[in-house]
Phi, psi and omega in degrees: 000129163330161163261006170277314181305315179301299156346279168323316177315303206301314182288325169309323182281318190290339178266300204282331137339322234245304164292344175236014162266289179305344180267333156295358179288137191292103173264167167265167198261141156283171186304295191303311207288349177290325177267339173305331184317100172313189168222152161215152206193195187028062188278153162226095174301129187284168205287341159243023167069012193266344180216142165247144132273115178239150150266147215225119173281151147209142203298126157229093171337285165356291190262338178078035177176177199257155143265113147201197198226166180274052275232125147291142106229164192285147167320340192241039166061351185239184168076006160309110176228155181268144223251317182259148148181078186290124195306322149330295222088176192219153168197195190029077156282146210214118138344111142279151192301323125301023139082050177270307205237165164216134206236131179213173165267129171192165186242126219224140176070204158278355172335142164269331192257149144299144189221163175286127152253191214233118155204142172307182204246329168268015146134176163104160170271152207266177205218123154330098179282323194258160158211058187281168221268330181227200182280155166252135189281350193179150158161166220200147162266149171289144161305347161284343195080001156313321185205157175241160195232122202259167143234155192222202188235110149342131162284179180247149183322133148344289199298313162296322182284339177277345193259339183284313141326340202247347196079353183273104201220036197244107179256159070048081176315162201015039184227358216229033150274145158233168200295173171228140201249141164251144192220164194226096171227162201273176182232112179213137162265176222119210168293137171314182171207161201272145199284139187262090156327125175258319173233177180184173191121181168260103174167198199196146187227112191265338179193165162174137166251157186271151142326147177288335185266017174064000179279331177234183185227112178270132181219154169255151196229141191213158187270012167193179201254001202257144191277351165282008189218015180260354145282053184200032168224151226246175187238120167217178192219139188223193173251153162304012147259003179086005178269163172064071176259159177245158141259122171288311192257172155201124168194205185228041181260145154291132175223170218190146167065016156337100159207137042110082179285193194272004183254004198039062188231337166253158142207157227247124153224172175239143150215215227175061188191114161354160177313307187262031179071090121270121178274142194064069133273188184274175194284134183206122197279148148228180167217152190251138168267141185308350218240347187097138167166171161318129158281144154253167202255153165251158160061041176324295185263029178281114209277007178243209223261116132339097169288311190193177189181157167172156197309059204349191155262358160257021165100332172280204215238129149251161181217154149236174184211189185242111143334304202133266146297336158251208170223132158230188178195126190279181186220115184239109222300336179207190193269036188231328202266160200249128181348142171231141178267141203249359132277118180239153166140180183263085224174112174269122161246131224221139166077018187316145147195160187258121161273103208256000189252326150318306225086006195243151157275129177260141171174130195303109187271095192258124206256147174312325182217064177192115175281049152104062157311177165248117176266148152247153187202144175303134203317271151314013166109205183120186173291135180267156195231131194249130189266273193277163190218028134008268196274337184317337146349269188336285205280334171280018185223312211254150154300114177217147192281157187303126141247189204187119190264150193206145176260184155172171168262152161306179191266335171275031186082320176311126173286146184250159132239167204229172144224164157256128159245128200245146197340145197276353196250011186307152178228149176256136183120007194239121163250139197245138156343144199221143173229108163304132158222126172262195192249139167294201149118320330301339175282091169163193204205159199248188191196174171310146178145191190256311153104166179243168175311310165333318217246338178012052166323327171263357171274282210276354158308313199277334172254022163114326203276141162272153172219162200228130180236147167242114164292088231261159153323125192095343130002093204268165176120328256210000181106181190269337182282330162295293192304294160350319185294354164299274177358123193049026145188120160320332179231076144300251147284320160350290185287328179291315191288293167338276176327322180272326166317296172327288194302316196289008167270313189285357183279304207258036174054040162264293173268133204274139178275313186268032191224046176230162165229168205215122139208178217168159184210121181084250191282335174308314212288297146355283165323297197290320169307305202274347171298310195286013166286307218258004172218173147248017172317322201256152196271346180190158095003025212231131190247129168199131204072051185257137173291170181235332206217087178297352184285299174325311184315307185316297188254033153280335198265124164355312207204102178305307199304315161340288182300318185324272188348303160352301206245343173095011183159180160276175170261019179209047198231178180296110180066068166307140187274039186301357157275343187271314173271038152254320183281348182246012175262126178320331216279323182313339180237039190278333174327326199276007216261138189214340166320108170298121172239145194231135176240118180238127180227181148240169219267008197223027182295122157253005196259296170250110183292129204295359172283335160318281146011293170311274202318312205282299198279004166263318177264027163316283196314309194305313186256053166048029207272151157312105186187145190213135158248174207218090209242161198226111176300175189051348198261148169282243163242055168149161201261141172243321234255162205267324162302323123002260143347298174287335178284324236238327180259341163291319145315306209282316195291323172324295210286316205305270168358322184280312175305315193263303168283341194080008168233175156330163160205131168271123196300160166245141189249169189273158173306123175108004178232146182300146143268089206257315189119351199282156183070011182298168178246335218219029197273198203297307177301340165302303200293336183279348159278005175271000000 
């Protein structure tokens, strides 16, 4: 070769080195590449363990809301392909038990209701099995693959459907449900085909699964389909035509999960109560004998949150449960013996369920820099096999912050724990601006993982900011006496664990103390209220969906039965416990609040109802506090529609930024919009009329 050539070679290798080190450079992420982060959920392993089925979400500026759809691929990561694409989506996609079909839920056409469709597993189109009157919510196949077994809603009446046309609609409040049913129809392609009543009455089937031999249905039973009424529903067991129901239990607990062991002499539930159905624990399994007798607690002193469970084929048990910061999932060899975990790592797992005709657990692994790929892991533990491959983006295209679980005491002594995420630019020996974010629930724990768009960790890392979340007192994971300090006063130690966490980052030179803000959402929320009454330390604010005033709350909110524990009783009920619930409502010290605060709900929220909200910002407005609400039509108790989404992390970022730092911050637009300045919330004319 010439020495001209050679020359040449070289700079041509030397530009694609140059070029394929910059198309590899690591960027930080925007609010859009954060809210674009698909989902993936519902894996289902096929019956010979060679293929998964998932669902896959994904963002469309465009409709302003996610789609989705059902996605195939081999165990071994390749040949993914997406199966559906239905203008609706699709979602519960389902194995017929010789892997011939596959069964999903979509709403097809101009149709009003979701129905099962049908399609064979090699391919072709799918097809209506069911037509049925109202949508259908949950089904399963029999084991044989003969039939599949659904729940729907009563339809409403000739007479209803006629008054709803005439506008003559003024319905009866918490009255205007109808029950929901389990049906039967057979599995054949073709024409639908009509459907078999299994149960019927006054009364609602909240969940079930069948005997491996398809002869009986362990189910939960409830007096209405309203989530205020579901601890008063009960584990009962019938044959698969619905004769000969049993009630296993009878107590005044939630119970979840019912199944069926494989010789059918048990069933197996979680509630989230004590040996002896005492309410509000951590999550704890039992089991009941099908023939009837006392349910018993398994695993007494196993010290975290049972999330879910079921059976081997040899009788023994897997669970996953919640640690605290993390999730793993155990093996317990019979029901005396005490769990093993058959996962380890910095992780969260989501959509677990045991494929029993394979041997493998399918579940979703969510990682500091993977939002929930789907793994396989061997009936007993072993090597995990990471299947889809989704989230690998993230970590090859964007910067995402370290994260790092940290302890400290409590202001009573007790270790708290956390996690921290720290800047992308960090130095140590720097101290950086702080944003708290507590967790909703108040029963749950934040954890290892990729985190959502809401919370948005990686924007604000990426702009300098540490960010801190603390599994504050009332934590599930951490044993019973940590969750317990709520019980009989909501704000105990909760705020104090918050508080101390603060201080033991500024003890240890990380965090600038006069550079923070507080948020939070549902119990974040809860939280964010009582911090800024009980301190001025933080420089802003965003409270959202938080109650202020638990007495109002109580009997605004969807759902009660949680809360009672709190306060020792109702509030309407003889020698009301009306001191307990005024001393732990923000609103009674909302006078001490100096805290620029901003409020956000939605306008149809039913779990904290937007007049909480309303109560908190007038009276903000009133004693002259820096504050704006903010309300988001059509949304519920969390924002979907994708414009949304985006105002609610742009306003947060608006206020922190002007408050805790002192600058500007330029809104980020959704894809495909001018940057006009349209949607601003907080711009000049706001402010002066403020």
């Amino acid at each position: 070769m010439s020495s001209g050539r050679r020359v040449a070679s070289f700079f041509l290798a030397a530009v694609f080195a140059a070029g394929f080190a910059f198309a590899q450079e690591k960027r930080p992420m925007t609010i859009v590449d954060l809210i674009e982060v698909p989902s993936v959920g519902s894996p289902r392993l096929s019956p010979d363990g060679a293929q998964l089925l998932y669902t896959r979400s994904d963002a469309h500026w465009k409709d302003n809301a996610r789609t989705t759809h059902i996605h195939r691929v081999n165990t071994d990561g390749t040949g993914d392909i997406r199966l559906t694409n239905g203008e609706h989506g699709e979602s519960s996609p389902l194995w017929s038990p010789d892997g011939a079909h596959i069964a999903f839920l979509a709403r097809r056409g101009a149709a009003p209701f979701q129905q099962i469709q049908l399609m064979r597993a090699s391919g072709g189109e799918a097809a209506p099995l069911t037509e049925h009157p109202t949508s259908v919510q949950r089904f399963a196949f029999s084991p044989d693959g003969a039939h599949i077994f659904f729940l729907a809603q009563d339809p409403k009446t000739a007479e209803e459907k006629r008054k709803d046309d005439l506008q003559d609609d003024v319905f009866a409040f918490d009255e205007d449900y109808k029950q929901r049913h389990l049906w039967r129809v057979a599995v054949r392609e073709g024409a639908p085909v009509e459907a078999e009543r299994i149960t019927g009455g006054d009364f609602s089937v909240l969940g079930f699964q069948l005997s491996d031999d398809g002869a009986r249905i362990a189910h939960h039973r409830a007096p209405t389909p309203l989530l205020d009424n579901s601890d008063e529903g009960e584990v009962w067991i019938m044959d698969a035509d619905g004769e000969n129901a049993l009630r296993l239990t009878d107590n005044t607990v939630i119970e979840r999960g019912a199944r069926l062991s494989p010789d059918g002499s048990q069933v197996l539930f979680v509630s989230a109560s004590s040996a002896d159905f005492e309410t509000y624990f951590n999550g704890n399994l039992f089991v009941v004998p099908a023939s009837g007798g006392p349910a018993r607690i398994l695993f007494e002193d196993f010290p975290h949150e049972v999330n879910g469970a079921d059976w081997a084929a040899d009788g023994s048990l897997y669970l996953t449960a919640n640690t605290g910061v993390r999730s793993q999932l155990f093996h317990a060899a019979s029901e005396d013996a005490t769990p093993r975990a058959l996962t380890e790592g910095d992780h969260a797992l989501s959509g677990w369920n045991f494929a029993r005709a394979a041997g493998q657990h399918v579940f979703g692994r969510n990682t500091p820099t993977n939002a929930g790929d789907i793994h396989l892991l061997p009936s007993d533990g072993g090597q995990r096999v990471k299947v889809t491959s989704a989230f690998d983006y993230l970590d090859e295209t964007f910067r995402l912050p370290r994260q790092e679980a940290i302890r400290w005491a409590g202001e009573d002594g007790t270790e708290v724990e956390g996690l921290v995420y720290y800047p992308l630019d960090y130095r140590k020996g720097d101290r950086y601006p702080l944003v708290v974010q507590t967790h909703g629930g108040p029963r749950s724990s934040d954890k290892f993982g990729f985190g959502r768009w809401s919370s948005y960790v990686p924007v604000l890392t990426a702009r300098g900011y540490m960010v801190f979340k603390p599994n504050y007192r009332g934590s599930t994971g951490y044993g019973d006496e940590f969750l317990r300090d709520m019980v009989g006063h909501y704000f105990n130690q909760a705020h104090l664990d918050v508080m101390a966490g603060v201080d033991a980052l500024i003890e240890r030179g990380m965090v600038d103390g006069g550079r923070m803000a507080k948020m939070g959402w549902s119990a974040g929320g809860h939280m964010t209220n009582k911090i800024i009454t009980h301190t001025t330390r933080f420089k802003a604010a965003s409270s959202g969906a938080g109650a202020v005033n638990w007495i109002s709350m109580y009997g605004q909110s969807d759902v009660r039965h949680p809360r009672t524990p709190w306060f020792g009783g109702t509030p309407w009920q003889e020698d009301a416990p009306i001191d307990v619930y005024w001393g732990n409502s923000p609103l009674k010290d909302i006078y001490r609040v100096t805290t620029p605060t901003i409020v956000l709900v939605g306008e149809n929220d039913a779990r904290v109802p937007a007049p909480q909200s309303v109560e908190l910002y007038r009276a903000l407005k009133t004693n002259g506090v820096d504050t704006h609400l903010y309300m988001a039509p059509r949304e519920g108790h969390g924002f979907r529609e994708l414009r949304h989404q985006l105002f609610k992390v742009n306003v947060e970022l608006d206020w922190f930024e002007r408050h805790v730092r002192g600058i500007e911050y330029e809104w980020e637009s959704a894809p495909g919009d001018t940057d006009d300045g349209v949607g601003r919330a907080t711009d000049d004319a706001d402010r002066s009329e403020e």
